[in-house]
C-alpha positions in Angstrom: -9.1 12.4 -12.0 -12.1 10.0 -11.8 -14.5 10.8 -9.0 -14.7 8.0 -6.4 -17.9 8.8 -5.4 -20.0 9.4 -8.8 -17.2 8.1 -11.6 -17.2 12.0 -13.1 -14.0 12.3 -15.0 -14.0 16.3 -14.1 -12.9 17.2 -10.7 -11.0 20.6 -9.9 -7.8 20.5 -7.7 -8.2 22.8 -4.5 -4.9 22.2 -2.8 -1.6 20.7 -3.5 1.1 19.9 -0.9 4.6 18.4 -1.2 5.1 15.0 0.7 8.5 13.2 1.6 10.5 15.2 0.5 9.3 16.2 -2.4 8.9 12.4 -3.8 5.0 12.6 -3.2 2.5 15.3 -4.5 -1.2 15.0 -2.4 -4.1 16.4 -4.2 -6.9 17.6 -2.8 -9.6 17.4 -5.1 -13.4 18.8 -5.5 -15.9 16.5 -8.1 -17.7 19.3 -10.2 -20.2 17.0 -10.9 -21.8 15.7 -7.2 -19.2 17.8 -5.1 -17.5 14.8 -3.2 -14.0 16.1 -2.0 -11.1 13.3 -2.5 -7.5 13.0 -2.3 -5.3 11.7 -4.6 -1.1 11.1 -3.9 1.1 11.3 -7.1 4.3 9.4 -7.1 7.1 9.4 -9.7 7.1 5.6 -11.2 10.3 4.0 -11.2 11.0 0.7 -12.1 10.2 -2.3 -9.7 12.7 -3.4 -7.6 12.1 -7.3 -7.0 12.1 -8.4 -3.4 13.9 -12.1 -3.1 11.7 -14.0 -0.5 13.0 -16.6 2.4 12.3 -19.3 0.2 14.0 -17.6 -2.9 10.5 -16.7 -4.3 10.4 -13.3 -5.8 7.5 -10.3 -6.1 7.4 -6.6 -6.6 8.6 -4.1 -3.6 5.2 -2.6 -2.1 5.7 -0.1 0.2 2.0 -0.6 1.7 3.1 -4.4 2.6 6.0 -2.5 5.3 3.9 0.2 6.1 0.9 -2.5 7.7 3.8 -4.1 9.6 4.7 -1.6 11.0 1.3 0.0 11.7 0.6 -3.9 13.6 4.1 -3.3 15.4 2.8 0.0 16.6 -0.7 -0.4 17.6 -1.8 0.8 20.3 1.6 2.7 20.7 2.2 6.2 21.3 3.3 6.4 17.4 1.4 8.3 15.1 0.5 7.3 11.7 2.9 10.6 9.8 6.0 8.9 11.9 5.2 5.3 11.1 4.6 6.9 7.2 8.2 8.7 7.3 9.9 5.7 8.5 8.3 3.6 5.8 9.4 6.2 3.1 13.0 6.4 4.8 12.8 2.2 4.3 11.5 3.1 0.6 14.5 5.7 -0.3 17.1 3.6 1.4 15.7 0.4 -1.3 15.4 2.8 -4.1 18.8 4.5 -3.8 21.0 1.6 -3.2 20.6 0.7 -7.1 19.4 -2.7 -6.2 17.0 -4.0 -8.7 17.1 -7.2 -6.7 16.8 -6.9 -2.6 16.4 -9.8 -0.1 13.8 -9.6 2.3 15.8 -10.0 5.1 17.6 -6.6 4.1 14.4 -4.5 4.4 13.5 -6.8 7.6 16.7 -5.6 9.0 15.7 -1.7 8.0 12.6 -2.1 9.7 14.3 -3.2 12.4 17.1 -0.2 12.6 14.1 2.6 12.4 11.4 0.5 14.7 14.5 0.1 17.5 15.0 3.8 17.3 11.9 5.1 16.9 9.7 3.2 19.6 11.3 -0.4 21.4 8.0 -2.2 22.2 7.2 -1.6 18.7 10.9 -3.1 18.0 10.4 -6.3 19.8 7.3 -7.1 18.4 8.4 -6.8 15.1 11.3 -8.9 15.9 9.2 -11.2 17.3 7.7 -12.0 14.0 10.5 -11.3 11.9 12.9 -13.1 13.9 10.9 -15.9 14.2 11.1 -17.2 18.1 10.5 -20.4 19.2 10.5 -19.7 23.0 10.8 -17.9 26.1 14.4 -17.8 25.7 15.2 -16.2 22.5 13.0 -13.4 23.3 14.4 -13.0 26.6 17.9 -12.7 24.7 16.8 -10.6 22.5 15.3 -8.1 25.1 18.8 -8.5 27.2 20.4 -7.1 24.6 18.0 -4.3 24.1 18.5 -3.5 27.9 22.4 -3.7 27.5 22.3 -1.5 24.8 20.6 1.3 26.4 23.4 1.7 29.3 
């Protein structure tokens, strides 16, 4: 693995560990060479899984895209970054195993949704507040009525 540091091609792994279930090997790694420590993540390739826009526009499912939602969803939240990562790779095995090689964006909008709504509600709202797209006052007041109905 190429050093990020000084571009040495040798570096010697010091510790491996088993990520999301297993789907994700992490790497730590020490350069021979200038002894820079790294991390590297491994993750099985699959093929890409197209992601059909609003305007019927297509591109490549990236996780990373979801996962900086939801980290702006969640900022300054009580939400740490290994339960914003599991709810991301929850998103990601839910796409992956459904088969799909085609998903509309709307489906994984309404994932994010499910997991943000259970896992933290501001966080929830703002997403929807993006992904919903409100105009006014009144569809996010609606929108938080039926949050507040659905907890009693």
């Amino acid at each position: 693995m190429k050093c990020p540091f000084c571009g040495e091609l040798d570096s010697k792994v010091t510790d491996t560990r088993l990520l999301e279930d297993g789907a994700v090997t992490r790497r730590r790694r020490l350069c021979e060479a200038c002894a820079g420590r790294f991390v590297t993540h491994e993750r099985l390739d699959s093929l890409p899984i197209s992601v059909i826009k609003r305007g019927r526009q297509s591109e490549i499912f990236d996780r990373d895209k979801i996962l900086k939602s939801v980290m702006r969803s969640c900022n300054k939240r009580h939400v740490t970054l290994p339960q914003m990562e599991a709810l991301v790779a929850d998103i990601e095995a839910t796409v992956i195993n459904s088969g799909k090689k085609e998903i509309e964006s709307r489906e994984i909008g309404d994932l994010v949704m499910q997991r943000l709504r259970e896992l933290d509600e501001v966080s929830y709202v703002r997403f929807a507040s993006v992904y919903k797209q409100f105009r006014d006052v009144d569809s996010f007041m609606q929108e938080l009525a039926g949050l507040i109905s659905e907890r009693k």
